[in-house]
Residue frames relative to the residue before (quaternion, step in Angstrom):
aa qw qx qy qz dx dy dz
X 1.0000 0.0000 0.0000 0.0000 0.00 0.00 0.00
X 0.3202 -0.7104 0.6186 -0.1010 3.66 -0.85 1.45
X 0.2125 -0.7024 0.6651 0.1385 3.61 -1.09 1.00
X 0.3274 -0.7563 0.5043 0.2579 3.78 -1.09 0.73
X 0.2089 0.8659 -0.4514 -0.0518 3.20 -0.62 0.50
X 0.1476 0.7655 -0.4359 0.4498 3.22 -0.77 1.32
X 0.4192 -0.6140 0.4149 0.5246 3.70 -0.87 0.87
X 0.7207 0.4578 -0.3413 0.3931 4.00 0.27 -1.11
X 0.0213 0.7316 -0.6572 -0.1798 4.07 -0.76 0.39
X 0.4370 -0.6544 0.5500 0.2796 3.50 -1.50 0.62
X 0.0479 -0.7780 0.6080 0.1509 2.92 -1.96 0.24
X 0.7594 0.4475 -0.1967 0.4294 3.60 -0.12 1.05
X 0.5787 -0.5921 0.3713 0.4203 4.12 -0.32 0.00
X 0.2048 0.6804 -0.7035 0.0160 3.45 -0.80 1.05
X 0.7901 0.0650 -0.2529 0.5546 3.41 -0.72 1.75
X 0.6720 -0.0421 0.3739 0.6378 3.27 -0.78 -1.91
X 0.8331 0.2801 -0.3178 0.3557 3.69 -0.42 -0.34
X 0.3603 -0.8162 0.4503 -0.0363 3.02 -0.93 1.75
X 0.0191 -0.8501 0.5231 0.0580 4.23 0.51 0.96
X 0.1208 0.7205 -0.6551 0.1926 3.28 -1.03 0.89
X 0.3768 -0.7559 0.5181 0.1352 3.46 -1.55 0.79
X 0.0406 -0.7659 0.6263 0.1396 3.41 -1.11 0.78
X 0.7053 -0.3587 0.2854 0.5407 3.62 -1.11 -1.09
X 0.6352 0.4431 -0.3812 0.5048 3.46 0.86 -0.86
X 0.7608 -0.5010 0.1793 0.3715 4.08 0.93 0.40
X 0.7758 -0.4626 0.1254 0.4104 3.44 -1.13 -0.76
X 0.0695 -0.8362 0.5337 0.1055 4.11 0.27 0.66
X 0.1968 -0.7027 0.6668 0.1512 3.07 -2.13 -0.09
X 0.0282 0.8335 -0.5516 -0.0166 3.52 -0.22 0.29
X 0.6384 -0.5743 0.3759 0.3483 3.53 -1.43 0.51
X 0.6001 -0.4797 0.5876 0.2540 3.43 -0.94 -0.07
X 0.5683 0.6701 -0.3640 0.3091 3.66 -0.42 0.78
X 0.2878 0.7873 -0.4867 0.2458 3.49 -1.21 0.22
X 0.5980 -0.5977 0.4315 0.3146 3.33 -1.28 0.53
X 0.4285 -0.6525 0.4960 0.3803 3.98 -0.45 0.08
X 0.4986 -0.7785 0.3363 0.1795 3.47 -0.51 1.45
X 0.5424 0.6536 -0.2929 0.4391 3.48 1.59 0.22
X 0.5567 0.4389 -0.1799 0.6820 3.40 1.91 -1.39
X 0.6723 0.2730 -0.5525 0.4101 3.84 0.21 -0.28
X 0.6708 0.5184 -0.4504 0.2799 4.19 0.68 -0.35
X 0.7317 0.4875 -0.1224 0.4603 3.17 1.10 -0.99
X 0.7272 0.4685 -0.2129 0.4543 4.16 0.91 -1.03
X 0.3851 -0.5857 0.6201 0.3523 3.95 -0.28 1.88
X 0.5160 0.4664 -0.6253 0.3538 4.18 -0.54 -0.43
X 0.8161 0.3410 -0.2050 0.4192 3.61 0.03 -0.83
X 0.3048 0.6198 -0.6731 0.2643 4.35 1.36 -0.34
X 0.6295 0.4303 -0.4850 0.4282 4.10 -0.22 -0.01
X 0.6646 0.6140 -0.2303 0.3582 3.20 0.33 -0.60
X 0.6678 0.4782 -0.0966 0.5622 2.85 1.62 -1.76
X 0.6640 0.5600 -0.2411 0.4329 3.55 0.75 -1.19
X 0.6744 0.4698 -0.3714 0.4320 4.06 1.34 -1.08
X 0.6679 0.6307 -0.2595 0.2978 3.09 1.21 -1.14
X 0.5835 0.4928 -0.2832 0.5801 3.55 1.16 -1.18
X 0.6853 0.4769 -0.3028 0.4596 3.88 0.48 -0.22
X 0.7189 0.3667 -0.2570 0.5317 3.48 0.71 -0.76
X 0.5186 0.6274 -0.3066 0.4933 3.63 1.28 -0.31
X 0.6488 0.4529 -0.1658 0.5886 3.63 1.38 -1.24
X 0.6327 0.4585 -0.3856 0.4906 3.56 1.04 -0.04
X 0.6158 0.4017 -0.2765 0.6188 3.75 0.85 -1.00
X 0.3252 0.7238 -0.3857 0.4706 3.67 0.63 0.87
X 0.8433 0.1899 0.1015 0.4924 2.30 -0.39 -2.29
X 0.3941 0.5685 -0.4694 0.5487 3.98 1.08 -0.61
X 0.6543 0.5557 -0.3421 0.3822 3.77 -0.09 -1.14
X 0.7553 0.3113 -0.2127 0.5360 3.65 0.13 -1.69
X 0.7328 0.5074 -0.3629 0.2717 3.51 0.48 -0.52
X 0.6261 0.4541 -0.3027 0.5569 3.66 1.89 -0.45
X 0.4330 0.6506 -0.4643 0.4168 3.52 1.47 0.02
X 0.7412 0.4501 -0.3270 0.3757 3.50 0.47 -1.34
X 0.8306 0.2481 -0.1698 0.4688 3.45 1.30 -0.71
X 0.2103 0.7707 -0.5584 0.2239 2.78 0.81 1.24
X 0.5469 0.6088 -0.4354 0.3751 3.64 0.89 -0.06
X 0.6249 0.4828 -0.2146 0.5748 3.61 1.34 -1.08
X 0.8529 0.3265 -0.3009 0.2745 3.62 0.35 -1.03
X 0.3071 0.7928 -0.4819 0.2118 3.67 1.70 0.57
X 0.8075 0.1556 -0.1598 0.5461 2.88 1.46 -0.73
X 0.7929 0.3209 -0.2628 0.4464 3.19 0.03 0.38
X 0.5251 0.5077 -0.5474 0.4085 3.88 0.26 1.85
X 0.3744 -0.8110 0.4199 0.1604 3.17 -1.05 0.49
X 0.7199 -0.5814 0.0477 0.3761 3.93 -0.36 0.70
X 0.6964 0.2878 -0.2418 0.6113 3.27 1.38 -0.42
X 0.0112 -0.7749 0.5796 -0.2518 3.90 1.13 1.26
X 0.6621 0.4844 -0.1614 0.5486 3.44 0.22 -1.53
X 0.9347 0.0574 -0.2461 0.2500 3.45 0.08 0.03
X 0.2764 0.6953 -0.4038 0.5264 2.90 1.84 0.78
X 0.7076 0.3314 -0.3380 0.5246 3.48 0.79 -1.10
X 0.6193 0.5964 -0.4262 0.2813 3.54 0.35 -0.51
X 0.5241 0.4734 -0.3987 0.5851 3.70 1.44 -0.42
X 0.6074 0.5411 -0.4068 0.4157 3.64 0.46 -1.11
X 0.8516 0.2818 -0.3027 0.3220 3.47 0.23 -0.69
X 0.2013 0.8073 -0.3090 0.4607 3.10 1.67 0.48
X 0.7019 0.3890 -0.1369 0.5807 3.09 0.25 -2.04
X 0.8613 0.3314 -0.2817 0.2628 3.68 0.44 -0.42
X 0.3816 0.5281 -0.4482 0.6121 3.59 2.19 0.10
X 0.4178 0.6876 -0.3944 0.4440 4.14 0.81 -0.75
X 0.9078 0.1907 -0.1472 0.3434 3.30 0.15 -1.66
X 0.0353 0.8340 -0.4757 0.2774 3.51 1.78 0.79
X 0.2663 0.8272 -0.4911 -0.0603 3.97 -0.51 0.28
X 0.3528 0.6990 -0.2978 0.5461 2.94 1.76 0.96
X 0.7349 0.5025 -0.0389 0.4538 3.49 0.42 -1.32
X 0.2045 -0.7771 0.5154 0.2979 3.73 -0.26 0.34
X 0.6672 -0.5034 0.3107 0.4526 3.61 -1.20 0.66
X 0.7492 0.3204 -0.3208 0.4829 3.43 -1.30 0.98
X 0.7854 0.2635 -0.1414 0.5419 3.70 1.20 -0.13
X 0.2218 0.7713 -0.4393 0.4036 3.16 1.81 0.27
X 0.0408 -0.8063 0.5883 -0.0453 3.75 -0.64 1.14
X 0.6480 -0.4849 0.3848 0.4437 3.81 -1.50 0.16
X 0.4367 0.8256 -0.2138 0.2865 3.28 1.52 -1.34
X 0.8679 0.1138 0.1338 0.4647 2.96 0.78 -1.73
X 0.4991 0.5547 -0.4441 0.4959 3.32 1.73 0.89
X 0.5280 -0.6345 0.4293 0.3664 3.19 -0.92 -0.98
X 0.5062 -0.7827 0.3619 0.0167 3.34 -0.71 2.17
X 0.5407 0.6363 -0.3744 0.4033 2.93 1.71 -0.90
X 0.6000 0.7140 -0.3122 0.1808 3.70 0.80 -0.76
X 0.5296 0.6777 -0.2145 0.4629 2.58 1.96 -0.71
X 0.4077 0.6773 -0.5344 0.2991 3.54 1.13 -0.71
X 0.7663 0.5001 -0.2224 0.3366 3.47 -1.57 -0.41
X 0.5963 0.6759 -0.2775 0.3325 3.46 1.00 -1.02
X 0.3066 -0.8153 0.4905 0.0244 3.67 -0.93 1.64
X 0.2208 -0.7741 0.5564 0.2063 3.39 -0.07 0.75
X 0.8195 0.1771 -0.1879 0.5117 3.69 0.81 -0.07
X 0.1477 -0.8246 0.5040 0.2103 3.16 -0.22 0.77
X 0.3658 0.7813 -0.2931 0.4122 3.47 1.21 0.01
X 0.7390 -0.1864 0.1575 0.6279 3.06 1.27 -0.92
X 0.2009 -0.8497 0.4821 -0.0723 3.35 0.24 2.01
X 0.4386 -0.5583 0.5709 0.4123 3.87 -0.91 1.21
X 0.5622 0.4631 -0.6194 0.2930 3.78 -0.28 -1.07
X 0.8410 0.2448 -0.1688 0.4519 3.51 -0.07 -1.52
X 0.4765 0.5623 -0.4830 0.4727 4.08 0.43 0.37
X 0.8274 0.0070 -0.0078 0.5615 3.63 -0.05 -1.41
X 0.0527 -0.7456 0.6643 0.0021 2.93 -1.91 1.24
X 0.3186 0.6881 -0.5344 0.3734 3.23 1.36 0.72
X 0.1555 -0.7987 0.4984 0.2992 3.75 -0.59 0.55
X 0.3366 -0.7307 0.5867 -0.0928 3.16 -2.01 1.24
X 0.2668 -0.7138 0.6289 0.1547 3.53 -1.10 0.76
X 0.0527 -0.6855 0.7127 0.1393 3.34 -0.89 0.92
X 0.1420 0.6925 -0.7063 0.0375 3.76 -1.49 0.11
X 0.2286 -0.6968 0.6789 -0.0357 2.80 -1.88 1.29
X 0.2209 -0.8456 0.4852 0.0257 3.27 -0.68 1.40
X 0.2773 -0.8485 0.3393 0.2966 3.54 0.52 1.10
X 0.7836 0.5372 -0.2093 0.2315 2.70 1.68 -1.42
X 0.6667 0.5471 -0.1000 0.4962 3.37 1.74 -0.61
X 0.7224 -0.5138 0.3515 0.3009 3.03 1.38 -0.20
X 0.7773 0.4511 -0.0950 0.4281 3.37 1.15 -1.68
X 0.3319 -0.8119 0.4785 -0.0415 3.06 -1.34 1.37
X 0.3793 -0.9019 0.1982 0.0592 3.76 0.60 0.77
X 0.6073 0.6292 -0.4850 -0.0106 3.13 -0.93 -0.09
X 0.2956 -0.7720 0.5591 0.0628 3.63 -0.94 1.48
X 0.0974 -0.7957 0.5959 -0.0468 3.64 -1.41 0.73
X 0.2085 -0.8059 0.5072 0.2231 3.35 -0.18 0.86
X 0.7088 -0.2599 0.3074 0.5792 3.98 -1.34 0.14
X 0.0491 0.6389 -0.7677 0.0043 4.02 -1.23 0.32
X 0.2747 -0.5839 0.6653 0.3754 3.16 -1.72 -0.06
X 0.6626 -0.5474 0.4001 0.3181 3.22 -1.13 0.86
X 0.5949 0.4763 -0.2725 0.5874 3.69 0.59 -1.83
X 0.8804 0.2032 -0.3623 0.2288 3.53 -0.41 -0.52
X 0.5629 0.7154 -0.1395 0.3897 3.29 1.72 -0.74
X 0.8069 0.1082 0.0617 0.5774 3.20 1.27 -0.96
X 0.2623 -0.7428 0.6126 0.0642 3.60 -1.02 1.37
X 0.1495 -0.8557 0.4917 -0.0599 2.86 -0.45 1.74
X 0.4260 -0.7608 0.4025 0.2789 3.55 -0.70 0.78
X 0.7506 -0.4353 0.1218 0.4820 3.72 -0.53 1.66
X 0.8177 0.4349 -0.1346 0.3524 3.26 -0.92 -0.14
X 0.4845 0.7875 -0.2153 0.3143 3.31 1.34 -0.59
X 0.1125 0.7205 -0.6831 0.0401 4.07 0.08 0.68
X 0.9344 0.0677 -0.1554 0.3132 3.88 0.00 0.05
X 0.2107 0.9086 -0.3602 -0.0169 3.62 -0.50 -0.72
X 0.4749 -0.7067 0.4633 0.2459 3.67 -1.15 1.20
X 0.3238 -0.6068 0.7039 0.1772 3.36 -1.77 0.42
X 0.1105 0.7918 -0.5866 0.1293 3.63 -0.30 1.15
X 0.3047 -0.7496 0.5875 0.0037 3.26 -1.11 1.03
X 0.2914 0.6764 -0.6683 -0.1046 3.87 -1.84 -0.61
X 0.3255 -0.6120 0.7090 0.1295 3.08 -2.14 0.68
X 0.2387 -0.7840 0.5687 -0.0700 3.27 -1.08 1.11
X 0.1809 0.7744 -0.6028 -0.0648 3.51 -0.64 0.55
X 0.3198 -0.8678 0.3762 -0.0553 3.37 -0.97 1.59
X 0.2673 0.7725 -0.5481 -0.1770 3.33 -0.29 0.14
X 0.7145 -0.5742 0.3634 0.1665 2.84 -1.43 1.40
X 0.6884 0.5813 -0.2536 0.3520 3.60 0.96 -1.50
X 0.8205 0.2951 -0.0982 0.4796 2.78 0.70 -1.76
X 0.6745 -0.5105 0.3792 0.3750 3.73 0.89 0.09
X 0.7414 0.5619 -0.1831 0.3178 3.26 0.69 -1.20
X 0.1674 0.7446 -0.6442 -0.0509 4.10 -0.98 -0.35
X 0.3149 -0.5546 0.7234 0.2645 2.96 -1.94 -0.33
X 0.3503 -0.7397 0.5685 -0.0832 2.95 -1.81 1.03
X 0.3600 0.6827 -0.6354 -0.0227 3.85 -0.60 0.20
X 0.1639 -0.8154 0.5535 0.0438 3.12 -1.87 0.48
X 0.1911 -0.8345 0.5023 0.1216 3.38 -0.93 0.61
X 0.2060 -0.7568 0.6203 -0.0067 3.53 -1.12 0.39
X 0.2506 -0.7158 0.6155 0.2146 3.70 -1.01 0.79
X 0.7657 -0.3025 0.4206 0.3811 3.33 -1.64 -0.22
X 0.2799 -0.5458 0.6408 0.4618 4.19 -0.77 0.25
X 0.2541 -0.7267 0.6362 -0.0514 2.82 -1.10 1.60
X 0.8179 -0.3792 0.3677 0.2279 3.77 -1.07 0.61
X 0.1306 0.8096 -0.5568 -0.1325 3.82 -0.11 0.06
X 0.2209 0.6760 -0.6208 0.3298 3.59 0.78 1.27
X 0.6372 -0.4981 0.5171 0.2801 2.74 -2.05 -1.03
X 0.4893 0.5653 -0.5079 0.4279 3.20 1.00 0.49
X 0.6159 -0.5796 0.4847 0.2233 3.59 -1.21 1.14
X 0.5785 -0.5830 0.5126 0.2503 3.30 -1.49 1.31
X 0.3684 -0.5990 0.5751 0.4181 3.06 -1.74 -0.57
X 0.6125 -0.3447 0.3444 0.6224 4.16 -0.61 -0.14
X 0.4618 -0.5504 0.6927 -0.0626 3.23 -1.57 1.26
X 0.4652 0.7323 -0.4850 0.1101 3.76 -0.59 1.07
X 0.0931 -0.8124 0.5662 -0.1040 3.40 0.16 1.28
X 0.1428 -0.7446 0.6482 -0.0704 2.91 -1.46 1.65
X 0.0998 -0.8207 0.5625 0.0014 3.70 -0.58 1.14
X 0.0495 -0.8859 0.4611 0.0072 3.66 0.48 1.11
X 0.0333 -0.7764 0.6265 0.0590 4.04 -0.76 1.29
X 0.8095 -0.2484 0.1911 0.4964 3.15 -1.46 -1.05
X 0.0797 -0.7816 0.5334 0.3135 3.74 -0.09 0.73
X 0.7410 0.3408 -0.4172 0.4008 3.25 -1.58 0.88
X 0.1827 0.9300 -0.2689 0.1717 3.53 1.33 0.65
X 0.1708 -0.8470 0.4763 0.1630 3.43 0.49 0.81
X 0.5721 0.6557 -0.2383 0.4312 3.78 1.48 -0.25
X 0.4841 -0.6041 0.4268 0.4675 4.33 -0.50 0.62
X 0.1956 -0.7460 0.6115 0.1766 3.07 -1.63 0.57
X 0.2992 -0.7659 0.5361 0.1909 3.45 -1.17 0.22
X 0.1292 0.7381 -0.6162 -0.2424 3.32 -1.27 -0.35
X 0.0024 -0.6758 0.7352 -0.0532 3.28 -0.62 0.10
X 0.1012 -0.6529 0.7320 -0.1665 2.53 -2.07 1.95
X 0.1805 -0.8443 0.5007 -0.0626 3.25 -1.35 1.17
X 0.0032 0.7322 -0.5870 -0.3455 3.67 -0.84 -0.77
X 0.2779 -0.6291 0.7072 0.1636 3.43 -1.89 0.13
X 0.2991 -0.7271 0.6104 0.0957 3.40 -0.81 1.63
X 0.2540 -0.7743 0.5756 -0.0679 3.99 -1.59 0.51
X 0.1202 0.8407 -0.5274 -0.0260 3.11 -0.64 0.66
X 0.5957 -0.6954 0.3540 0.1906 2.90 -1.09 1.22
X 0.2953 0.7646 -0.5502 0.1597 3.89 -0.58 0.13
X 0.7779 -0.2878 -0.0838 0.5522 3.12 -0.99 1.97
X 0.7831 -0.3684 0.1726 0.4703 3.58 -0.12 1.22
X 0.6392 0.3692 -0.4354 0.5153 4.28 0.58 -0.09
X 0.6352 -0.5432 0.5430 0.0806 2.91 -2.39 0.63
X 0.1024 0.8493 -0.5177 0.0118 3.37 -0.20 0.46
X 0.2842 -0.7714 0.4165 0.3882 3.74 -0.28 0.42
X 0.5469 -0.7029 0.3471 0.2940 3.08 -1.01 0.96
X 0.7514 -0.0393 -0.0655 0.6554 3.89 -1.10 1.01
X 0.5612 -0.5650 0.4950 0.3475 4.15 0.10 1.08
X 0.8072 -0.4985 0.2323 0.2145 3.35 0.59 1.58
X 0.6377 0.6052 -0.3251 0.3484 3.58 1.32 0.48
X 0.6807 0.3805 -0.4196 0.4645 2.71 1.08 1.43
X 0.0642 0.8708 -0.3844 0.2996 3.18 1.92 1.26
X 0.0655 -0.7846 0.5744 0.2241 3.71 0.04 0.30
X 0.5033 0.6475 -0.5573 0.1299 3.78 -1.27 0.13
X 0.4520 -0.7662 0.4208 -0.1778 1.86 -1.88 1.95
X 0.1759 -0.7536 0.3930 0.4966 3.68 -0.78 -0.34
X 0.4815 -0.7996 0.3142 0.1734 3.79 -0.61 0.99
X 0.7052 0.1665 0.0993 0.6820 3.05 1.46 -1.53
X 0.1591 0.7212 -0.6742 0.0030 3.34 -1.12 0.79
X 0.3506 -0.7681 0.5278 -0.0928 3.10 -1.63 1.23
X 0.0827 0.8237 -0.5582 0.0563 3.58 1.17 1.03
X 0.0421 -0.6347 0.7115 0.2985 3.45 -1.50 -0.71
């Protein structure tokens, strides 16, 4: 792979060399490859066959899992999201020790891996909120958490320039991977102040299937605001929203 550089940039195949744009810019690359019939059919290639059917089960699950939060992640992911999680869930069909190779599933790895995970890297909860919070997932009931005591905003939260207010929004997901499908609820406070006067208690309930035999999620976030002639506006169209997932609940 070759960067183009130059006032003119190609697009398309001239001979062997194939130009095309991505984000990291203009490239060129050779022409080449195995014939897609020998890589389905020739045992030389069952690796080949076995990564693919696995990474394929990740861009899956990655999928159903930005579905459920797809309310939260309008505003607040970042462009190469989608494929960040798609390794993540990798690392977590990978950690499958059940399943033989090539049939390794999310099911049967470990969901927890997912904890920690930033849908925006643009703006990352670790470094955004420093108010501390209890997340918890009650398998048995159903309920999905998350508690905040009073904080001062100004000191609690690094807001991105511009910023005069902003919400503390939250969801609990329950997924199943196989069938595609989940349930979702979400909560959201009031646009709250970004001053120094102290919150009130923070307590967001995200109720699913209780007694769920299926991973749970939570994932918490915030949405920054700016004020102007008394309306809200999200600040820079929300692209420095941080949210995260906090709690995961695999089995």
């Amino acid at each position: 792979m070759a960067r183009q550089k130059g006032i003119i940039k190609l697009k398309g195949t001239i001979g062997d060399i194939t130009f095309y744009k991505t984000k990291d810019g203009h490239l060129a690359r050779e022409k080449g490859g195995v014939d897609a019939s020998r890589i389905k059919s020739d045992p030389a290639f069952q690796r080949t066959r076995e990564n693919g059917a696995e990474f394929g089960r990740a861009g899956k699950a990655g999928k159903v899992l930005r579905t459920a939060m797809r309310t939260l992640l309008i505003n607040s992911a970042d462009g190469r999201m989608v494929s960040r999680l798609t390794q993540s869930m990798i690392k977590v069909i990978q950690a499958d020790m059940v399943s033989e190779r090539g049939l390794r599933n999310v099911i049967d790895g470990e969901a927890e891996l997912l904890a920690g995970f930033e849908f925006n890297i643009r703006g990352k909860l670790g470094t955004s909120l420093f108010a501390p919070f209890v997340g918890t997932i009650d398998r048995a009931s159903g309920d999905i958490t998350v508690d905040l005591v009073p904080f001062v905003p100004s000191n609690m939260i690094a807001a991105a320039s511009g910023t005069t207010h902003f919400k503390i929004i939250s969801a609990g997901a329950e997924i199943d991977f196989e069938a595609e499908t989940f349930v979702v609820a979400t909560s959201e406070t009031d646009i709250l102040a970004w001053d120094s006067n102290p919150t009130v208690d923070i307590n967001h309930i995200n109720s699913v299937t209780p007694g769920s035999t299926k991973p749970l999620f939570l994932a918490l976030g915030i949405e920054f605001f700016q004020e102007v002639n008394g309306r809200m506006y999200p600040l820079k169209n929300g692209s420095y929203n941080p949210l995260a997932l906090v709690q995961v609940s695999g089995l």
